[in-house]
N, C-alpha and C positions, 0 to 999 in steps of 0.2 A: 723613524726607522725606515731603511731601505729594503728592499724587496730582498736582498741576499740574507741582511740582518735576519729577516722574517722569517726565510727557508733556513735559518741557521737555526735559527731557538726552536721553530717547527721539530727540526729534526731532530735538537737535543731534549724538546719533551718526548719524544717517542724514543730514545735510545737512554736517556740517564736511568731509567729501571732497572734494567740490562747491566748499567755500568757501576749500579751503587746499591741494587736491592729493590725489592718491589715496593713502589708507594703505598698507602694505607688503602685500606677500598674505598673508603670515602673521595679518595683523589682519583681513583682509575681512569674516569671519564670525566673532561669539561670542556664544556661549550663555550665560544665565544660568540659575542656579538659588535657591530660596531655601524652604525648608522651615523650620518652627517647630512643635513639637510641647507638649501642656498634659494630665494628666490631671483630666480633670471626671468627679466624682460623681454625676452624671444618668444617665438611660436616656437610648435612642434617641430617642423620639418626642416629647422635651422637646426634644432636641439639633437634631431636624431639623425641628420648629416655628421655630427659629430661623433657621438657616441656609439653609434650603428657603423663606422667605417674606423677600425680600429689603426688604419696608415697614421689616423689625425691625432689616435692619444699621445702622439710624440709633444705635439703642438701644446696640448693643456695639460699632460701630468706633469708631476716631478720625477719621474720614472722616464727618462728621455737620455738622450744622447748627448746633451749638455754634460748634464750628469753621469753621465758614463759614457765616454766619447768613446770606447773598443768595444760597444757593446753590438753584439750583432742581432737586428730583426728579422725574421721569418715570419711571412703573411701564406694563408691562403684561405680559399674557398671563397665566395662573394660576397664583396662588401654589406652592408645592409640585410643580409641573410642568416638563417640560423646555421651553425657550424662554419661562419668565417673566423678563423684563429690566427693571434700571434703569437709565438714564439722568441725568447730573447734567452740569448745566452753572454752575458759581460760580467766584468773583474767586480764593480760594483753592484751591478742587477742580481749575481747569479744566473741559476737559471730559473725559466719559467711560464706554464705555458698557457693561453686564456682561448676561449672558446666559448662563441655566444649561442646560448641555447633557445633562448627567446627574445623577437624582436616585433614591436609597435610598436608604429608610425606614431600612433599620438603618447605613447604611454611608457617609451622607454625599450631596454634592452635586462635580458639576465644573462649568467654567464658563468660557466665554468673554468678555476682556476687551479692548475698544478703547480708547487713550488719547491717539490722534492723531488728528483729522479730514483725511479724510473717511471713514476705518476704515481699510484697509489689513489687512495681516496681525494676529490677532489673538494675546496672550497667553495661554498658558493655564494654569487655574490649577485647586486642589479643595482641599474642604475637608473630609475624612475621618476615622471616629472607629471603632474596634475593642473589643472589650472586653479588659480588664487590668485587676488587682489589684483588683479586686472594681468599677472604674469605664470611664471610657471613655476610652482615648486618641486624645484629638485633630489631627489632623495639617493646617495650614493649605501646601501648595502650590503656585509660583507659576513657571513656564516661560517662557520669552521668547529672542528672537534680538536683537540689534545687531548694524549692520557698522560695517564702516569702521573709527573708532577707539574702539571700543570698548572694548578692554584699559582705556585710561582710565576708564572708568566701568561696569564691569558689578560689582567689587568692592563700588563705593560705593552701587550701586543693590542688590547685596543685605545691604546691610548697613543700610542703610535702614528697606527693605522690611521686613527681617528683627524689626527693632525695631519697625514698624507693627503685623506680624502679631502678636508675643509680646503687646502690648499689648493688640489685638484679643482674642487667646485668653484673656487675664487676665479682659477684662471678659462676655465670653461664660462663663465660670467661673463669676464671683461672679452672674449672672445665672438662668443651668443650676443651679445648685447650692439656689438661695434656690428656686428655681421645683421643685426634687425635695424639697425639706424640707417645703414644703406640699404637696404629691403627696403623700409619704410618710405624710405629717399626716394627711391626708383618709382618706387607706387605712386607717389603724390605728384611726384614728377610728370608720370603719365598721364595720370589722372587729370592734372593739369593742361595737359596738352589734348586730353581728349575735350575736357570742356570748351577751351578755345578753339577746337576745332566745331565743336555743334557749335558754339554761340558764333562762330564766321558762316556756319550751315543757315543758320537761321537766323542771321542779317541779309546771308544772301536771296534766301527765300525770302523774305519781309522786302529782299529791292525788288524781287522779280513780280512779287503781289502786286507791289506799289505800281511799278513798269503795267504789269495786267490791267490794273485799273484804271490809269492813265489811257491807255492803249482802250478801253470801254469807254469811259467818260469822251474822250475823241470822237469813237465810232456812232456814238449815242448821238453827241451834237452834230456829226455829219448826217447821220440818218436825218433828226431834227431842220437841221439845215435843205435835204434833199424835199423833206416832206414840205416844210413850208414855200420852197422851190416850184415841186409841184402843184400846191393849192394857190398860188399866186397866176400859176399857168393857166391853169385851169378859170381861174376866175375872168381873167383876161379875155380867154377865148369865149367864154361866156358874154361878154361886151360885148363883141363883135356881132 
């Protein structure tokens, strides 16, 4: 399901009461839910360069420009920051509009989303990563109410969803993961060039001891030399 699909059925559980009779009370109000979990081999601050600067969600959703090349983006407020929003209005997207409410460094973002004009109550969603088995488990979450007749479709919207997100977290994966291999790259990289540099430090130091004691063991025998020089002088004049 695509983000317009979504604002469409959104909107026709809250208008078919209206348009066919009030559902049962038992139906008035339903919640949905939909979680989809990915572990990626990144650190945090690869992981929340992504999801903290919402320019990149072009990059790993299926909610992109591919897919809806007339679709137009609206950014503001600062990246990484709580209340950076974007905004998309296209023939496929709809419209609709996200807005991050909480953001940690190590621990993810949460986020407010509208998908019906003129907002109304918003969805709320986060997309959170912990550490495990040696990487990071990712957890995409998505909250929302429908009334009316909802029972009809809050199933089929998270089964959707559910599909969108897995898809999302697949390519947030292949992204994270390629983006820590060159991290990694870089580090060891260095790392190596720092070693070779001490171990050039401390050969050089190990030539300049060697030169030092060289430069002693000399001065020793010359001393030696002078002394026995001396005591031969001496001895001599002692003859006389």
């Amino acid at each position: 399901m695509n983000l317009r699909a979504f604002s469409l059925l959104v909107g026709l559980a809250f208008t078919a009461p209206a348009l066919f009779g009030a559902a049962p009370a038992a139906a008035a109000s339903k919640s949905w839910h939909v979680d989809r979990s990915v572990q990626i081999n990144a650190r945090p601050e690869i992981l929340i360069a992504q999801v903290a600067d919402l320019h990149n969600w072009n990059n790993w959703t299926v909610w992109n420009s591919e897919y809806d090349p007339e679709c137009v983006w609206t950014y503001s407020g600062e990246p990484g920051q709580v209340g950076h929003t974007m905004e998309w209005d296209g023939k496929e997207m709809g419209w609709g509009k996200l807005t991050l409410t909480e953001v940690n460094p190590t621990g993810g973002v949460k986020y407010d989303i509208w998908l019906m004009k003129p907002g109304g109550d918003a969805n709320k969603g986060s997309i959170t990563f912990s550490p495990t088995n040696g990487g990071m488990q990712v957890t995409w979450s998505d909250d929302g109410q429908l009334k009316g007749i909802s029972k009809l479709f809050a199933k089929k919207i998270e089964t959707a969803v559910g599909a969108d997100f897995e898809a999302n977290l697949n390519k947030l994966k292949v992204i994270t993961e390629a983006q820590e291999a060159v991290k990694a790259s870089e580090e060891a990289a260095a790392a190596a060039a720092k070693a070779a540099e001490e171990a050039a430090a401390a050969a050089k130091a190990a030539e300049e001891a060697a030169a030092a004691a060289k430069a002693a063991e000399e001065a020793a025998a010359a001393a030696k030399a002078a002394e026995e020089a001396a005591a031969a002088a001496a001895k001599g004049k002692k003859k006389k």
